[in-house]
N, C-alpha and C positions, 0 to 999 in steps of 0.2 A: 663229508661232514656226517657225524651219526647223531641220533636226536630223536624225538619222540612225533610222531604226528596225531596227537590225541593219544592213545593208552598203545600205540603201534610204533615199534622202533623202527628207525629208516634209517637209509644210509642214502647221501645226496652229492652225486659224481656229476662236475662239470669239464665245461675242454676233453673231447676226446681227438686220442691222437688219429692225426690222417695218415691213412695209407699212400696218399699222394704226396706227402711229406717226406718218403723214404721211408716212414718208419714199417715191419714186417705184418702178415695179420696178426703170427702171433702177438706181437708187439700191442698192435691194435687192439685184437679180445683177450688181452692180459686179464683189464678189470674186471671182463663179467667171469672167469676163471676165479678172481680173488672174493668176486662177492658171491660166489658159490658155496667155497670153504667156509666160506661168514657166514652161510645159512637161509642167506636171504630164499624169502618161496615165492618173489613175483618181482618182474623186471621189467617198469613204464622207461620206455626211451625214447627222448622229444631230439628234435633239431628244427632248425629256420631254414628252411631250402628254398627255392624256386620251382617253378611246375611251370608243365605245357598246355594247363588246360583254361583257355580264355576266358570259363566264367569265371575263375579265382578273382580274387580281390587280395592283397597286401591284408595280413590280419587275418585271414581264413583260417582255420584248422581242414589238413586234411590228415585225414583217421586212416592207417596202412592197411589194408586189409589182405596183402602180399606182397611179392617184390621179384622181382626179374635181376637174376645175378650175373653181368656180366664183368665181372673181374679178372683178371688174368691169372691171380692166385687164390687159391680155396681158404679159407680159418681154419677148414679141420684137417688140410693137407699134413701130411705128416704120420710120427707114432700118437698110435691111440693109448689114450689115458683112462682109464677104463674109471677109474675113481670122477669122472668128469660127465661118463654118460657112454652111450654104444658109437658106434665105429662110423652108421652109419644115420641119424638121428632123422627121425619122423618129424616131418618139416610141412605136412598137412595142416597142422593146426597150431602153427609158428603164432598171428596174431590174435590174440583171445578175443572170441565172439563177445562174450559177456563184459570184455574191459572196452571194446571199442563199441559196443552199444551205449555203454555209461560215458563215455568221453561225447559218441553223439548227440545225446542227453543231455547231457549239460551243455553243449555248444548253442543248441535249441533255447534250452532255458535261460541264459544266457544272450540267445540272440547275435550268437555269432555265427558268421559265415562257415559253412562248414559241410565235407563232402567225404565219404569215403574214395579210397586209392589205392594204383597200385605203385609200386616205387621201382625205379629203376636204379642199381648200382653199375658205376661205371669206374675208371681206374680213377680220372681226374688229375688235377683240375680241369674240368670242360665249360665251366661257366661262362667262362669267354669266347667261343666259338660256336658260331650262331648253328649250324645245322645242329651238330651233338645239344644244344638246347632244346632248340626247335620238336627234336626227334625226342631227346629223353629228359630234359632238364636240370638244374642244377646237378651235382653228386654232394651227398655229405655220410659218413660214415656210418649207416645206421644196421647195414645189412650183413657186415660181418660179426658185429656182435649178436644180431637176431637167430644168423646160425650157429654163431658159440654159445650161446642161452640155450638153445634146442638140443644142443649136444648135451647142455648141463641138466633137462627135462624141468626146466623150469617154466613155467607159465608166463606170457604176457604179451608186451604190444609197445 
C-alpha cells in the first residue's frame, strides 16, 4: 500500500513469504529488491515471534539489535547485481542504533514491555519442537530480508 505518513510517503508490505514454505531466498528478498528500485531510504521490519528469554511477557517489544544466521541458504548467494549494492555488504551496522533507540523510547513512554535482542534464523518450521525453541525460538522471516536491505545499503531495523 503507498500513502502518506504526515508530508512522508511510505509504502506498507504485509504477509511475507517463508522460506520454510518452499518458497527461494530470492523469492523471499524479492520485495526489499523491489522497494529499492522505488527509492525507499529506510526499511522498519516488525514480525510477532516467540523468544527464549523468561522475562518476556506476550505484548513485549523486542528491539533486534543482531541476529545469528543459521540458514542453510544465503539471499545474496548467487550472481551479483551490482545496481543492488556490493558482493559482499557491511553487515556491522545491519540494525540502526538511532531507530532502535527511538522504538525503545517509545516503548518506555508507552509503558510497554520491552528489551533489546538478538534474533536467531533458522530454516523452520521449528516452533513446534521443544529443544530448537528452548535453544533458539520461534523462526519468522526477518533476517533474510535484513541481509538483502544491507546489500541494497539501505538503513534500518
Amino acid at each position: 500500500m503507498f500513502g502518506l505518513l504526515g508530508k512522508h510517503p511510505v509504502v506498507v508490505r504485509m504477509a511475507a513469504s517463508h522460506y520454510y514454505e518452499g518458497w527461494s531466498m530470492e523469492q523471499v528478498t524479492f520485495p526489499v529488491r523491489v522497494l529499492k528500485f522505488l527509492g525507499i531510504q529506510r526499511l522498519l521490519i516488525t514480525n510477532a515471534s516467540g523468544g527464549v528469554n523468561p522475562h518476556l511477557k506476550a505484548g513485549d517489544i523486542v528491539v533486534v539489535k543482531d541476529h545469528i544466521n543459521l540458514l542453510p541458504e544465503h539471499p545474496l548467494r548467487g550472481p551479483n547485481d551490482e545496481r543492488l549494492g556490493p558482493r559482499f555488504p557491511d553487515m556491522l551496522f545491519t540494525y540502526d542504533e538511532a531507530l532502535r533507540k527511538a522504538a525503545l523510547a517509545a516503548a518506555e513512554k508507552h509503558n510497554i514491555g520491552h528489551i533489546e535482542g538478538v534474533y536467531s534464523a533458522l530454516q523452520g518450521p521449528n516452533s513446534k519442537h521443544p529443544p530448537n525453541t528452548a535453544c533458539f525460538g520461534p523462526w519468522a522471516p526477518i533476517v533474510p530480508a535484513c541481509r538483502r536491505y544491507r546489500k541494497c545499503s539501505l538503513p534500518g531495523t
